[in-house]
C-alpha positions as CSV (number, residue, x, y, z in Angstrom):
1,X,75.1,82.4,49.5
2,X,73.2,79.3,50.6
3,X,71.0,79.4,53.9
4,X,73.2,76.8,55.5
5,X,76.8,79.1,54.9
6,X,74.4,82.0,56.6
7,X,73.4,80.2,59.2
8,X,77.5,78.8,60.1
9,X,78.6,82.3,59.9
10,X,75.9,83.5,62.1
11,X,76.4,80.6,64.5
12,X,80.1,80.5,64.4
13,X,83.1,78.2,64.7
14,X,81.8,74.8,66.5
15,X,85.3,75.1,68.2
16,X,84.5,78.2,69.4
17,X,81.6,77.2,71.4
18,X,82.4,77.5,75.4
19,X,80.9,74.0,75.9
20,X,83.4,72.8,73.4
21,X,86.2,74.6,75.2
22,X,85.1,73.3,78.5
23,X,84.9,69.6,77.5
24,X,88.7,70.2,75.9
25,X,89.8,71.9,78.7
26,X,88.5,68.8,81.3
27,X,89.9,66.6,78.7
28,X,93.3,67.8,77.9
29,X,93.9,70.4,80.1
30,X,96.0,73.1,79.1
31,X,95.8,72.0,75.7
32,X,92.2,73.2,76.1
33,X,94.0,76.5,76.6
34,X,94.6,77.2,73.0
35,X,90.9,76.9,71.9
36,X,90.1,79.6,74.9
37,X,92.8,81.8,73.3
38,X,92.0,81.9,70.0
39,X,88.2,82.7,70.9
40,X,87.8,86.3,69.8
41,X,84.3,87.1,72.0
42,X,86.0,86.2,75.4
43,X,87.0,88.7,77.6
44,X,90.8,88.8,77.9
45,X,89.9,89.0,82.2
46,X,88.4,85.5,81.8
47,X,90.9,84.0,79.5
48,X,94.1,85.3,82.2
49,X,91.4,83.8,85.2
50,X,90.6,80.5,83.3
51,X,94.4,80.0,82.1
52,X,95.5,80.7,85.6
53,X,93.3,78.1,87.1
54,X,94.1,75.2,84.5
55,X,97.9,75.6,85.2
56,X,97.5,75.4,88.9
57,X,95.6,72.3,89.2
58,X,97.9,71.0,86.2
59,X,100.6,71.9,88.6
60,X,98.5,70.6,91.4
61,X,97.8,67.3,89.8
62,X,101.6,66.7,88.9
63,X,103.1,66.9,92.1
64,X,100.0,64.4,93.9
65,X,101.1,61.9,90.9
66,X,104.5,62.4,91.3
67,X,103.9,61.8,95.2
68,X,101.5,58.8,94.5
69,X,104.1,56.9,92.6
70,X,106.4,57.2,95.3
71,X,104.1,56.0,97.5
72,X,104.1,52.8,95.4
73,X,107.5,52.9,94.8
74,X,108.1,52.1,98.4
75,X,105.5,50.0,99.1
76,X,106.7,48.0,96.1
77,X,110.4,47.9,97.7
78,X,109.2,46.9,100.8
79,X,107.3,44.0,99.5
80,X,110.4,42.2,98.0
């Protein structure tokens, strides 16, 4: 083996890396999720705490758009 395959397999999967899963987390949210899951040093605690907290701001985040765009909505209707 070269130096470069020993030093991968000693460094791991760059998708693996917790900035990596951070940045896809903030980025696509729970699609994020799967990189987390698939990570075989995390604690299982942390992947339930993490998951649990992506899917309530998701949650959170739908419902304030949902409610913006009503918002709009009748401003818009009350404008013409």
């Amino acid at each position: 083996m070269s130096t470069l395959e020993n030093m991968e397999k000693e460094k791991g999967k760059w998708y693996f890396n917790p900035w990596t899963i951070a940045i896809a987390i903030l980025c696509f949210g729970p699609l994020g999720l799967l990189l987390l899951w698939f990570r075989p040093k995390t604690n299982l605690f942390i992947k339930i705490v993490v998951s649990m907290l992506v899917l309530v701001a998701t949650v959170w985040l739908f419902v304030t758009t949902l409610s913006i765009v009503e918002d709009v909505a009748e401003q818009l209707a009350e404008l013409y």
